[in-house]
N, C-alpha and C positions, 0 to 999 in steps of 0.2 A: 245439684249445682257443684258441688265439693268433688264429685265424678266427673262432671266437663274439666274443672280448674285441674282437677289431673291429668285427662286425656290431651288439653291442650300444654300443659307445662312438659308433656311427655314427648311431647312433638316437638313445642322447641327443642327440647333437649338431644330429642334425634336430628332435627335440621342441623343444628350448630354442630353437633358431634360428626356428623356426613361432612359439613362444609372444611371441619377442620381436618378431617382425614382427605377429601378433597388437595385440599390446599398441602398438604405435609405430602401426598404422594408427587405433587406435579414437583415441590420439592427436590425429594429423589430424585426422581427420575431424570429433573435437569442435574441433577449432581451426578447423575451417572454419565449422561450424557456431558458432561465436561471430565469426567475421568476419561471417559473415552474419548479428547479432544475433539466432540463434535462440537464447537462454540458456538455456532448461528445457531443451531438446535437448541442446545441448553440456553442461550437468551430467551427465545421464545418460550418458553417453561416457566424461567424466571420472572418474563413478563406478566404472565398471568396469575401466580403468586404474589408478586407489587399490587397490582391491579385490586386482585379479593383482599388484601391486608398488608397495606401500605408501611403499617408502624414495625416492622419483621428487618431487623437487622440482615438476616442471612440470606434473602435474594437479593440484596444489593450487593452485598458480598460477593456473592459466588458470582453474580454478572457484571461485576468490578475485574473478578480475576479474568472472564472468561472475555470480556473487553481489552485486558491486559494483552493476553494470550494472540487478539487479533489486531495487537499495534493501536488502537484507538483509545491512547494514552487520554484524552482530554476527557472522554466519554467514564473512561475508569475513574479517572478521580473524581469526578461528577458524582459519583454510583459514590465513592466514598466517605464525599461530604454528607450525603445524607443518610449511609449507615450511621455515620458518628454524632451528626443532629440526634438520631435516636439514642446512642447508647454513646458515648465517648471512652471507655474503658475496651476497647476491644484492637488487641495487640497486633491480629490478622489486619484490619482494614488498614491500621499507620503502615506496617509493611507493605502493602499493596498498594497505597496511595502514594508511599514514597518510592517505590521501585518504578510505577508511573511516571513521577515529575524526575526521578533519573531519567528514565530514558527518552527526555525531552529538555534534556540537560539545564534542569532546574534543580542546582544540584543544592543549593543552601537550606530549601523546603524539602528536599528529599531529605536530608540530612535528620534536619529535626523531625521529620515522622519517624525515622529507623530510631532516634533517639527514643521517643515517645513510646515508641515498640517495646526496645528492650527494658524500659522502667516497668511497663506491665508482662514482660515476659524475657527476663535479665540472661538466661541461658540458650536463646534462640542464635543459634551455630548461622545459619543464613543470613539472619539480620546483620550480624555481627561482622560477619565479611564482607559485607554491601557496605557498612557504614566506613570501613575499615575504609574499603575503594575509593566511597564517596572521597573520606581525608586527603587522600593520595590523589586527587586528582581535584581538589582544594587548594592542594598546597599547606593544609595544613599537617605535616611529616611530623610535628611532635606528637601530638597531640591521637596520630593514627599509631604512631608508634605505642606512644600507652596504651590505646587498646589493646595491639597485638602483644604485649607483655603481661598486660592485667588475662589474658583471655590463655595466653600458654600457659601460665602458673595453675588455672583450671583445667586445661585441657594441654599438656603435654606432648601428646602425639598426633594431632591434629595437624594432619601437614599443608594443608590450603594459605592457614595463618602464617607457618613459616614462608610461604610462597611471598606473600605480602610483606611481611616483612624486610624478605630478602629485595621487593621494589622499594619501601622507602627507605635502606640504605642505599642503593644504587640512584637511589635522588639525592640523599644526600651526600654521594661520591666515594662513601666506605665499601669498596668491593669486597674486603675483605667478610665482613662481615656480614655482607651480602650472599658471600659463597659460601661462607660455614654455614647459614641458612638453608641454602639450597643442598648441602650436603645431607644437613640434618634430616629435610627432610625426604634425601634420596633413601637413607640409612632406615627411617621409620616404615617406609615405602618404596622398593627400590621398581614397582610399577608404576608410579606417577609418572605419567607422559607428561605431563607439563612441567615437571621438576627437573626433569631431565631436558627437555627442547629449552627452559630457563638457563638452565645451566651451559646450556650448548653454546647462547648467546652471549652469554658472560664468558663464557670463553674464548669465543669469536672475536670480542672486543680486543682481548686479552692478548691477541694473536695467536694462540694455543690451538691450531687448525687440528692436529689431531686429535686433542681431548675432545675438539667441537664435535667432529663427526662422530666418534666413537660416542656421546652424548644423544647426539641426533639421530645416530642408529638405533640408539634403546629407546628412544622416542618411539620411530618407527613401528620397532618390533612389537612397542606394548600397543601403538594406533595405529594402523595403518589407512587411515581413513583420511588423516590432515592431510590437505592439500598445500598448506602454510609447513608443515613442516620436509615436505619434500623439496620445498620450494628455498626454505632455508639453509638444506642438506648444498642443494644446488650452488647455494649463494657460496659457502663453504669451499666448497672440491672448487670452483673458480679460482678461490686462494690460493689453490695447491697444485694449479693448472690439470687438476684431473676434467678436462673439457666435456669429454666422452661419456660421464658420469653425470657431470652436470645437467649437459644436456639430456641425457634419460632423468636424472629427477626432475625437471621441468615438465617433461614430455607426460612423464605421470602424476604430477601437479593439476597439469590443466584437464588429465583423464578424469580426476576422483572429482575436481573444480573448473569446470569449461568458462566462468563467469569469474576469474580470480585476476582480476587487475595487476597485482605485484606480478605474478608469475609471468604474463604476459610481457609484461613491464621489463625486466631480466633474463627472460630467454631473448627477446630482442635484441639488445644490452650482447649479450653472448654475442648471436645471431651476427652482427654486426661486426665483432671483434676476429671471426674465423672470418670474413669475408662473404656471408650469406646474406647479402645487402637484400634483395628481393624480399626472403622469407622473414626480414628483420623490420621489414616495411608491416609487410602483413600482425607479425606481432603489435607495433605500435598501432596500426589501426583497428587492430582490434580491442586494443589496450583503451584508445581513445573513445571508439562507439560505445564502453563499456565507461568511461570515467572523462566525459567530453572539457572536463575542467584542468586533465591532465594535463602542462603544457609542457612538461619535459620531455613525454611522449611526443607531442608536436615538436618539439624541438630537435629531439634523435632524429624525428622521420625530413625535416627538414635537411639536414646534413646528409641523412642516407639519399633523399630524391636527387638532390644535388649531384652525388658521386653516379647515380644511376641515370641521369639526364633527364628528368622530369623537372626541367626548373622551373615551371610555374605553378610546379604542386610543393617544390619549393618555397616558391615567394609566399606563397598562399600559408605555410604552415609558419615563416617565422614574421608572416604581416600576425597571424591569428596569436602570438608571442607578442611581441609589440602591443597589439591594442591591449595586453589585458596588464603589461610591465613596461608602459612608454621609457623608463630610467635603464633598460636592458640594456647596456652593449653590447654583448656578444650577439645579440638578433640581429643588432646593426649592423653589425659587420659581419656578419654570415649571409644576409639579405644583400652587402654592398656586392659583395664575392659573385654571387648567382647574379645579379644585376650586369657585372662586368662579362659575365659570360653568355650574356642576352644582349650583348653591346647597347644595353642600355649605362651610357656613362654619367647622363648629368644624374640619374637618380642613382647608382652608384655613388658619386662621389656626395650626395643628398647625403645619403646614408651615413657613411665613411663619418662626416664631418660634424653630422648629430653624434655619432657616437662618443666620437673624439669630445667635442665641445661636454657633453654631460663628464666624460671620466674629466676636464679641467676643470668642472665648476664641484664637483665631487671633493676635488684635492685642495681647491680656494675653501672652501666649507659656504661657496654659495649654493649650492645643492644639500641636498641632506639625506646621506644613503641609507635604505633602506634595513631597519632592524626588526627586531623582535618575531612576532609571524609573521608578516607579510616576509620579510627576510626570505625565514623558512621556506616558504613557498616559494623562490624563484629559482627556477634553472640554473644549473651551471652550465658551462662550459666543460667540464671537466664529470658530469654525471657521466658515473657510471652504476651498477648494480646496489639497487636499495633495499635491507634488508627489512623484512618485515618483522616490526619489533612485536613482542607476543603482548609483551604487556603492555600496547597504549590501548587496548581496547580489551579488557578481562571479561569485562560482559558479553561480550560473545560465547562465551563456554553456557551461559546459563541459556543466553538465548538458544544454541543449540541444540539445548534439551527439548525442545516443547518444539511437536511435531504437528501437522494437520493444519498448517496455519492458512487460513484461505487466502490473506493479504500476498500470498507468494506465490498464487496461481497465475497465469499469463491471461492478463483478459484487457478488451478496448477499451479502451477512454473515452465511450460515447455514453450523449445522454440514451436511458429507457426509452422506449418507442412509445407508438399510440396507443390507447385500448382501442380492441374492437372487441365486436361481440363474436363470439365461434367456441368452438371445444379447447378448455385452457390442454394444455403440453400433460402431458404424465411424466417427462421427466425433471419441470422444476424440483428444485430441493426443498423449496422451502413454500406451501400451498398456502399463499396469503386470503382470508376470506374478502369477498366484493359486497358491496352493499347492497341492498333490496333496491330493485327497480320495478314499480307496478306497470310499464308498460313492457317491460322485457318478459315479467313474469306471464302478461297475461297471452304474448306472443309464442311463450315455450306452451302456454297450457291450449295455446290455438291452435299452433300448430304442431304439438307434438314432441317439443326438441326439450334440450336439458344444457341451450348456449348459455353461456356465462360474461360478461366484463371480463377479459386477457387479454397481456401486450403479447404474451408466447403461446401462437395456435398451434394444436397437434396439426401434424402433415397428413397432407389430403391423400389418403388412399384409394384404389382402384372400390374398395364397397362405398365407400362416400364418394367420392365421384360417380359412382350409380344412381345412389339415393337423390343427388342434386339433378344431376338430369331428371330423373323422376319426379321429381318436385315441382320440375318447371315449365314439364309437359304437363302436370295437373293444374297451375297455375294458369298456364295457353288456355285449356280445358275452361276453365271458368271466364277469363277472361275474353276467352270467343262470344260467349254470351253475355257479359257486365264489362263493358273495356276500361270500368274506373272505378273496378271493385279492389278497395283501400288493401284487403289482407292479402288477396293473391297478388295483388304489385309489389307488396311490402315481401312476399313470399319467393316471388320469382327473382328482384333485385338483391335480395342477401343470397339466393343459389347462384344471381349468376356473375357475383360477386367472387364466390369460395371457386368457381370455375374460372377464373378473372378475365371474363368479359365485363369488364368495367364501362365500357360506352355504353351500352345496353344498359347493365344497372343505375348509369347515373338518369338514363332516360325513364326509368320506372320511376326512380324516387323523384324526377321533375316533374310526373304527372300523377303522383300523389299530394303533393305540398300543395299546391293553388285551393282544392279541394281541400284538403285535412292539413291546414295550416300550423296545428300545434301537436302535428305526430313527430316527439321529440326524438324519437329512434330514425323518423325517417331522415332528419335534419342528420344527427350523429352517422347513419349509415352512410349518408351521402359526403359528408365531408371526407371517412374516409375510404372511401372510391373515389374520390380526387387526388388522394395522397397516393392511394395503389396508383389509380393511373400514370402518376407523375413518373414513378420509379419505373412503369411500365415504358414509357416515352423518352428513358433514360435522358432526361434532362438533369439531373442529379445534379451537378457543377455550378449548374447556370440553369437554376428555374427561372421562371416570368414568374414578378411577383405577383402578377395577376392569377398566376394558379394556386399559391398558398391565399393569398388575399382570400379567397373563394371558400377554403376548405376552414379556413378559421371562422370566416361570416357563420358559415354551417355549425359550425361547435358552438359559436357565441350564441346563436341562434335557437341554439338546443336548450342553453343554458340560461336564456332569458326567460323561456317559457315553463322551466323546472328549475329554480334558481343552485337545488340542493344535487343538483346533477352533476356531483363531483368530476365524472369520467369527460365529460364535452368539456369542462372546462380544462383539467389537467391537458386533453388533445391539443384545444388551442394556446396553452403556454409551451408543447410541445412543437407546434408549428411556428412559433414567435423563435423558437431557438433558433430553427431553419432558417429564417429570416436572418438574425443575429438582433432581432430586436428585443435584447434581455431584459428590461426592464417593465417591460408588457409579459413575457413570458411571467418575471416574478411574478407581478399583481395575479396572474392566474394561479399560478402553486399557489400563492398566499392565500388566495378567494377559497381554493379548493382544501387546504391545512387549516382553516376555519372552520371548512365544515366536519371537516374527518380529520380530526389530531392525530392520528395513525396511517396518515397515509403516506405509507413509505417508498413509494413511485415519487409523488413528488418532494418530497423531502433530497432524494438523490440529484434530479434533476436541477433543482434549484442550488442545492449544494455545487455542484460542477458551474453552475454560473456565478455563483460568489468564487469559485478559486479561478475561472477566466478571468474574474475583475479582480483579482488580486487581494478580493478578502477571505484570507485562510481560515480568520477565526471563526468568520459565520459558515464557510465551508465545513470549515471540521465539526462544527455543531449539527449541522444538516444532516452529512454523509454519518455521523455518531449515530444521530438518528434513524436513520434510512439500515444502518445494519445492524440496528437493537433490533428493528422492525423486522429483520429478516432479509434484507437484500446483503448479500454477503459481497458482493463487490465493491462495495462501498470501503471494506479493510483495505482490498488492494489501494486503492484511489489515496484513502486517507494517508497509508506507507507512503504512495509515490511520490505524493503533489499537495496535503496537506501542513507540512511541518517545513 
């Protein structure tokens, strides 16, 4: 007896011992895989550690950061509320949670995590300069101030801190002090590019056009890579009318940054001032496809269509001024101008007289002219070249750092397709498992195959396209002798399906159903080959609802008769979208996230129809979901259209 009670305490002792080294390798290995910024990867790691041993501060951690990493801010503090449920003493998760609700500019909660940070971890250089930014971009200048004073008395030579410094004197209007700062810390460092493109700027204000450039050259020389500071260098040599110059640093601005708004914005600006009306159009439209909120861009291109005789691409750019700043006058009377040159005079003088009338009720104080932001934001008349200030946005430098980001990949904004059954893709990234199906299984073990549930089939090649024909000639075969034998119908409509003769297959699977009423593969195959067919018939634009009508009946149908038949039903919330009948479509995701809480197909889909209807918050918690699970599209989505 005393020998079982060993042999068996020996066992647990090896099970738990396996389970735990189990768990501590998948660990690693997502930790490697997030050193290596592979972040869908290292989720899925993650997951399966939570999963075996939920109360483990450190995969929530590491898949807090690596949610960070991929913009899905809501998702990261998620992960580090419930690190800090477990343990509330850990300095990493406040940092991570508060660099999250920064970057979703919740800036008072970020605040106090960095705070909370550095009480458990008082010499953390990162924290310290985040918390620093946070102040400064608070407003609270005293009080950031002390930090960077309490923090140079410990660290001297730290020249990041003097960087910061040097901005909350230049909020508080002391340049002076601002630039012994920046000196200081050129003097500690005389490679800091950004001490030096700072200083350049402070220069520039300063009127000091040659210190600026000879500043912005050492920028340059130590980075050649900023596309902001070539673009600044630019802004610069315009002061000096070195044109020629300017123009090549633009020119290699938009080389190192094809997607750089300002630069765009100020070669134009030039463009227009030498008389390159054409190509100055071009820049503001491209300025504009790139930042559609721009309207001062609309507002140059407006005046350049003008001088170039497009006036109704004209009218068009300062009506698109007008509706978003009805108190404009200069739209007005730029729109009166072109109006008058279209002999259109009563809405000319339309124009003319609104403009007029607002500058008198402006100067009565029955009007009330516009201050503070919205201010800032309106056009002038008199724009011209706007420099890109380095420091309104510092977090940029950090986010620069962190490379592989998927959220920056170019991908469509379409929902996930249908399943069908076939050979899944070998090039997915990410091999999400499908659930046990008894009648799929007992169709691979009938007839031989190894098909699966996938939205992404591998491509039909010239040996599978053999094999199908063949299949379907053995199916003839049986079917010359038994013409309502269930497996070779069921056999010959999926091959001539993957051939896509879809008329044929739907007629095999209409003369199995009457007969084998509850073959729920034959319903789901059928529905879709109605779907193939549809895109076959290029109706695409403009289906008959009478053809999804059909293919949904088929998936609902599949799914009455297997209730737990996750895939028919996710098809027909899929076909509901086609429709635009969203609210049908949810009830299916929903039905089908009941049964399978990991099902990360629809979690994405449903996500994208919470942000069609304007609900971000349940969108961002979905698409959060949908790329814990592994669909990595879901980061781009949440960047673009969640926040």
């Amino acid at each position: 007896m005393k020998k079982l009670l060993y042999v068996l305490a020996f066992l647990f002792t090896a099970t738990t011992s396996m389970a735990q080294l189990n768990t501590q390798r998948l660990l690693d290995i997502g930790r490697n895989a997030l050193y290596f910024e592979d972040y869908v990867v290292a989720i899925q790691y993650f997951n399966q550690v939570i999963k075996a041993k939920p109360y483990l501060t450190d995969p929530y951690l590491y898949r807090a950061f690596a949610k960070l990493n991929l913009e899905d801010y809501r998702g990261s503090i998620s992960d580090c509320d419930k690190a800090l449920e477990i343990n509330p003493f850990l300095p990493k998760v406040y940092y991570c949670r508060g660099y999250a609700y920064r970057q979703i500019g919740t800036l008072e909660a970020s605040t106090d995590d960095f705070k909370a940070s550095l009480k458990l971890e008082p010499d953390n250089i990162n924290t310290t300069n985040l918390l620093i930014e946070n102040l400064i971009r608070q407003k609270l200048l005293d009080e950031a101030l002390s930090q960077c004073d309490s923090f140079l008395i410990k660290y001297p030579r730290y020249t990041e801190t003097y960087l910061l410094r040097s901005q909350i004197y230049l909020e508080k209007g002391d340049t002076i002090k601002a630039s012994s700062d920046l000196d200081a810390a050129i003097s500690i460092n005389t490679d800091n590019d950004l001490a030096h493109a700072f200083r350049a700027m402070l220069r520039y204000e300063q009127k000091k056009y040659k210190e600026s450039i000879e500043d912005m050259n050492d920028a340059i020389r130590i980075n050649s890579f900023r596309s902001d500071y070539f673009g600044n260098r630019a802004i610069i040599r315009m002061q000096t009318k070195d044109l020629r110059g300017a123009m090549n640093d633009f020119d290699a601005a938009i080389e190192i940054d094809n997607k750089n708004v300002s630069v765009y914005f100020n070669r134009g600006i030039l463009r227009s001032q030498v008389g390159d009306d054409n190509y100055a159009i071009d820049d503001f439209t491209k300025c504009i496809a790139l930042d559609p909120s721009n309207y001062t861009a609309y507002l140059q291109r407006a005046y350049l269509r003008n001088t170039t005789g497009d006036l109704k691409g004209s009218i068009s750019d300062f009506t698109k001024v007008i509706e978003r700043y009805p108190d404009f006058v200069v739209a007005y009377y730029g729109r009166s101008e072109v109006k008058k040159k279209m002999r259109d005079q009563l809405g000319a003088e339309r124009d003319y007289y609104t403009a007029l009338n607002i500058e008198n009720e402006i100067k009565s104080g029955k009007r009330k002219q516009k201050t503070g932001k919205e201010a800032e934001e309106l056009p002038t008349a008199e724009s011209r070249a706007i420099v890109q200030q380095l420091n309104k946005k510092q977090n940029d430098r950090y986010k620069s750092d962190i490379r592989g980001q998927v959220q920056y990949k170019d991908i469509d904004i379409e929902p996930l397709s249908n399943f069908v059954i076939g050979i899944p893709s070998s090039d997915l990234e990410i091999q999400r498992k499908t659930l046990f199906n008894k009648q799929l299984d007992d169709y691979n073990k009938r007839q031989g195959r190894k098909v699966q549930f996938c939205i992404k089939e591998k491509e039909v090649d010239s040996a599978m396209l053999e094999e199908y024909f063949k299949a379907i000639d053995n199916a003839n075969n049986i079917l010359s002798k038994d013409s309502l034998n269930e497996s070779a119908l069921m056999e010959r409509a999926y091959c001539l399906s993957k051939v896509q003769d879809y008329v044929s297959a739907l007629k095999d699977f209409d003369r199995v159903l009457p007969y084998h009423p509850n073959n729920v593969l034959a319903y789901f195959n059928r529905g879709n080959a109605r779907l193939k067919a549809i895109k076959e018939n290029n109706f695409e634009n403009n289906v008959p609802l009478s053809e999804y009508t059909m293919a949904v009946s088929d998936f609902m149908m599949a799914a009455k008769i297997d209730p737990t038949f996750i895939y028919a039903l996710y098809n027909a919330g899929y076909v509901y979208m086609q429709e635009k009948s969203f609210q049908k479509a949810i009830e299916c995701y929903n039905n089908a996230i009941n049964i399978y809480p990991e099902f990360a197909e629809a979690y994405y889909n449903r996500g994208l129809i919470y942000l069609f209807q304007g609900d971000k918050a349940k969108g961002r918690a979905d698409l959060s979901k949908a790329g814990e699970l592994g669909i990595h599209g879901a980061y781009n989505v949440i960047r673009r259209y969640a926040y």
